[in-house]
N, C-alpha and C positions, 0 to 999 in steps of 0.2 A: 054561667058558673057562679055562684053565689061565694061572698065574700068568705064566709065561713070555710067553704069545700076549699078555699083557691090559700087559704092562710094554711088547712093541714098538707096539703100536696105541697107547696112550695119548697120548700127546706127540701124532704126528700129529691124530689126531684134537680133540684139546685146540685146536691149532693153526688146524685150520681150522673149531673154532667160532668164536673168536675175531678170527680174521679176516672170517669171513660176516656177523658183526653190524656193519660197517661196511659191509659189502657189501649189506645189505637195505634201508638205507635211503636209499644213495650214488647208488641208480639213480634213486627213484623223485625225491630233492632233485635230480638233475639237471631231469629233466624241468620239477619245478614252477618253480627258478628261470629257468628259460629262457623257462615262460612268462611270470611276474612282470616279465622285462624286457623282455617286447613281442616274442620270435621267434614268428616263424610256424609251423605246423605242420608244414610239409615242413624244416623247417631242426631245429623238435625231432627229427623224424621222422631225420633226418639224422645229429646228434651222438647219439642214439639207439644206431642201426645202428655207431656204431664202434664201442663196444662187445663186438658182437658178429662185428664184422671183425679186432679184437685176436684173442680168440677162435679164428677160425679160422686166425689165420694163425700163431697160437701152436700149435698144436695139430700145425701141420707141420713144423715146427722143435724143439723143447723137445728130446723125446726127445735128440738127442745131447748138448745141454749136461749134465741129467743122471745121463747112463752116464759122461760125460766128469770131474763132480766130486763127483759123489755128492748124495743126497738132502739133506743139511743142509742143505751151502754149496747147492744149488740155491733149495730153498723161501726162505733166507734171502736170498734176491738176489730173488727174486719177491716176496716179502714187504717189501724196502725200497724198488725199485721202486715197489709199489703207494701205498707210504707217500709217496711221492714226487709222484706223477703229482697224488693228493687236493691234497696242500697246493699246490700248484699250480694247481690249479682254486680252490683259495679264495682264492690270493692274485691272482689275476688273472680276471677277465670278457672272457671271448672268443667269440662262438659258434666260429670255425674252430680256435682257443687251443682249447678243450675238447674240437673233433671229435678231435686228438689226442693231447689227455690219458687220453680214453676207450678209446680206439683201444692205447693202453697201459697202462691199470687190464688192458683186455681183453687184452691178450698177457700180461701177467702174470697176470694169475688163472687162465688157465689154465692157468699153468704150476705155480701151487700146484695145482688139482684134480689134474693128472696125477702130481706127487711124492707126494701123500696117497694117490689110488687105486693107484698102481704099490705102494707103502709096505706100503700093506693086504693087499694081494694077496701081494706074496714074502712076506711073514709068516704067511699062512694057509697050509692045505691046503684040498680040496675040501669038506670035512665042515664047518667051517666058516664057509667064502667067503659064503655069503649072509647068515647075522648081522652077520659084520663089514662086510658094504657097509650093509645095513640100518643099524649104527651110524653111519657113514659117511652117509648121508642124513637119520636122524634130526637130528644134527651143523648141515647145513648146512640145511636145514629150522627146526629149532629156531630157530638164532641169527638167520635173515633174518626168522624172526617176531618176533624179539626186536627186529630194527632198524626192523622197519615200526611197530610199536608207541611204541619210542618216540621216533619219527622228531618229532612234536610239542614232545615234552620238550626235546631235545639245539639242536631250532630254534627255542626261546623264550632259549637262553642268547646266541644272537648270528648275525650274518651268517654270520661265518668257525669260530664252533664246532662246526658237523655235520663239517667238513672234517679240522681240529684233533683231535677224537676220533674219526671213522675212520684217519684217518694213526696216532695211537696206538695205534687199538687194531691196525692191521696189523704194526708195532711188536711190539707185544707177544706177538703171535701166536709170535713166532720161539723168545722163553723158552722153552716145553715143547720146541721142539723140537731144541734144543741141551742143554738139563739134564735129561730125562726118560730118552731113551736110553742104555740102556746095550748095544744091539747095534742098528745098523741095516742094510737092506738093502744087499746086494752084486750088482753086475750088471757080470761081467766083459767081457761083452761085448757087440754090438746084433746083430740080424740084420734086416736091411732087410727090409720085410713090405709090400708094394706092396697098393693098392685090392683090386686081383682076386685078390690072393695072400690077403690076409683075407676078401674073400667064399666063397672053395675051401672056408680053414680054419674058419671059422664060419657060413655063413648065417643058422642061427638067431641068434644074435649080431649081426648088421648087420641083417636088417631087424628085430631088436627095437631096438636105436638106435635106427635110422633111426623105426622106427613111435612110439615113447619120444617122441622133439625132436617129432615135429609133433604129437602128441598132449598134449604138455606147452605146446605154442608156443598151441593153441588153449585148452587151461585158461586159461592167463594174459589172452591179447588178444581171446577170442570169448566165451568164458563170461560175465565180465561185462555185456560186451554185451548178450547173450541175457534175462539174469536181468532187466535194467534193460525191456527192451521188453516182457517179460511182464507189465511193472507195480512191480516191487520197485523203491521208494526208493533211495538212492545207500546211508544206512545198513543198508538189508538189503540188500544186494548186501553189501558188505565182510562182512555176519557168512557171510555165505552163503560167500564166496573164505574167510574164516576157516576155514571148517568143511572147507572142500576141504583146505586145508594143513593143518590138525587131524586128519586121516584119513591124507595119505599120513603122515605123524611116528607115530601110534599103529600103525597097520597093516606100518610096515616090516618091523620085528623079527617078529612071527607069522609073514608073509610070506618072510619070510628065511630063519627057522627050517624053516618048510615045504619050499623050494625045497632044503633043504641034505638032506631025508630021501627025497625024489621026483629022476625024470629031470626035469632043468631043462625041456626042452621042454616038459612036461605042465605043467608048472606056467606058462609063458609063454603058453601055447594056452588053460589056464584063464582066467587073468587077463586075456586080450584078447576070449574072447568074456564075460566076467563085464563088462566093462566096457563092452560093447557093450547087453548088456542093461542097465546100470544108466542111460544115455545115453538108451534110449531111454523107461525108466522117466521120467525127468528130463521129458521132452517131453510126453511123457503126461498127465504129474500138473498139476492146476491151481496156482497161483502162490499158494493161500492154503493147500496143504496141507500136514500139520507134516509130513511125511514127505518133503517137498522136498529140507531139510536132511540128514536121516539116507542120501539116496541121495547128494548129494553129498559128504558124506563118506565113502561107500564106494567113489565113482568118483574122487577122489583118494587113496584106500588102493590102490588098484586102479592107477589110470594111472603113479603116481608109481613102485610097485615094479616096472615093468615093466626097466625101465636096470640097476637092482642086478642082477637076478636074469637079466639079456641079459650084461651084463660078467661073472658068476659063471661062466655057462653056457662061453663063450667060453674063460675062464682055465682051466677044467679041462680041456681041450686042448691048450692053448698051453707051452711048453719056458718055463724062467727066464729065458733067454736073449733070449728073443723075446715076453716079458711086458711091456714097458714100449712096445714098436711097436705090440703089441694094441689096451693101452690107448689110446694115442696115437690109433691110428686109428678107436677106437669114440667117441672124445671127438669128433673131427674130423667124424663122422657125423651124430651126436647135435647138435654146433651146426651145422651145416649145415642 
């Protein structure tokens, strides 16, 4: 990686480890104090989903803000934003107060994922697009494991401290990305890039999103599940999801590297039937075998590279121009 490439990515990426490590453990304390104060489950279930409703409605908007003021001033209005909606939620108890606090952590985050991956992309070429999304994952991977760890520590210093120190650290997320740069991306202009106008341009691309978000949506809310009814304790369930997220972080970059010397398809068609078989390895195997762990950490090496190397594939098609709609719309897919 040449000095040049490694000075635009940095900042970015700095930026949004930084910010993730608030974001890893923001989700999971929502949930549990909600249920500490006696909500129901369709109402966790509820302030949950906004979240993931910011998200998506972020994702159809952002783009013009922007192309409209550039990548700094954008990430830094989604980054104060985000700093914003947290202390918010610590300084007041609401279930309906929080459906919309959520509901705006999630428009704004996605509107940093889109400044970071659009960021990454005009700075590469093809030759290297899939290390730097691999970095780009490792990043956000890393740092949620870093908030789910010490989600314990940060909630023995007080009520309102998990809130206090995510608000900061989204805060501080903005330094690299105002004093690191010394050239940032330019997008003189947009070109509107309609659903079926990017499935034309891409297919492989949309349905590796598309197959990405629900192949990711069930690591998260079914896997568990499964591990536990095989018999696995609640402690070895979490080492077991550890090992998953310890796999896709080690395996990106290999993964990335590979995809940057291969037709991206081949290596998408690999990695979907490699994980197919790992899957059904997984079901196969009885619940006390060590080799449990070793498949599920290659079926998160596996599942997790699938998104980088679907956005890689996508971008080395796509004009600069019509790079940040791309993005826009495989994010839009991907949480949908």
């Amino acid at each position: 990686m040449s000095s040049q490439l490694l000075a635009m990515v940095l900042a970015p990426l700095l930026g949004l480890f930084i910010v993730s490590i608030g974001n890893g453990f923001l989700s999971s304390l929502t949930t549990l104090r909600l249920d500490t104060a006696g909500a129901s489950e369709t109402v966790i279930g509820i302030v949950s989903s906004a979240y993931f409703i910011g998200l998506t409605l972020g994702a159809i908007f952002h783009d013009r803000l922007i192309v409209r003021i550039g990548h700094i001033r954008a990430y830094s209005s989604f980054a104060s934003l985000i700093a914003v909606s947290v202390l918010l939620q610590g300084m007041y108890f609401d279930a309906s107060f929080w459906f919309f606090l959520r509901l705006l952590y999630g428009w704004s985050a996605i509107g940093v994922f889109l400044v970071i991956e659009s960021w990454l992309l005009l700075a590469s070429d093809e030759k290297m697009r899939g290390r730097i999304l691999a970095l780009y994952m490792i990043a956000l991977y890393g740092s949620g494991m870093i908030g789910q760890v010490g989600l314990g520590t940060i909630n023995g210093w007080g009520e309102v401290a998990p809130y206090m120190a995510a608000a900061i650290l989204a805060s501080l997320s903005v330094l690299p990305i105002v004093i690191l740069p010394r050239v940032m991306p330019v997008v003189e202009k947009i070109e509107p890039l309609k659903p079926l106008e990017l499935l034309r341009m891409t297919p492989s691309g949309v349905i590796g999103c598309f197959g990405s978000g629900i192949a990711i949506a069930a690591i998260y809310s079914l896997l568990p599940l499964y591990l536990q009814r095989i018999g696995l304790s609640v402690g070895e369930v979490g080492t077991m999801m550890a090992s998953v997220i310890l796999g896709a972080m080690v395996l990106q970059y290999p993964v990335g590297r590979w995809s940057d010397t291969r037709d991206r398809r081949v290596v998408l068609i690999t990695l979907s039937i490699a994980c197919v078989l790992l899957a059904a390895g997984i079901i196969a195997l009885p619940p006390t075998s060590p080799f449990l762990i070793v498949l599920l950490f290659l079926l998160g090496g596996g599942i997790f590279a699938i998104y980088p190397v679907a956005v890689s594939f996508s971008a080395d098609s796509t004009a600069a121009d019509a790079l940040v709609r791309m993005i826009q719309g495989l994010l839009l897919i991907n949480s949908l």
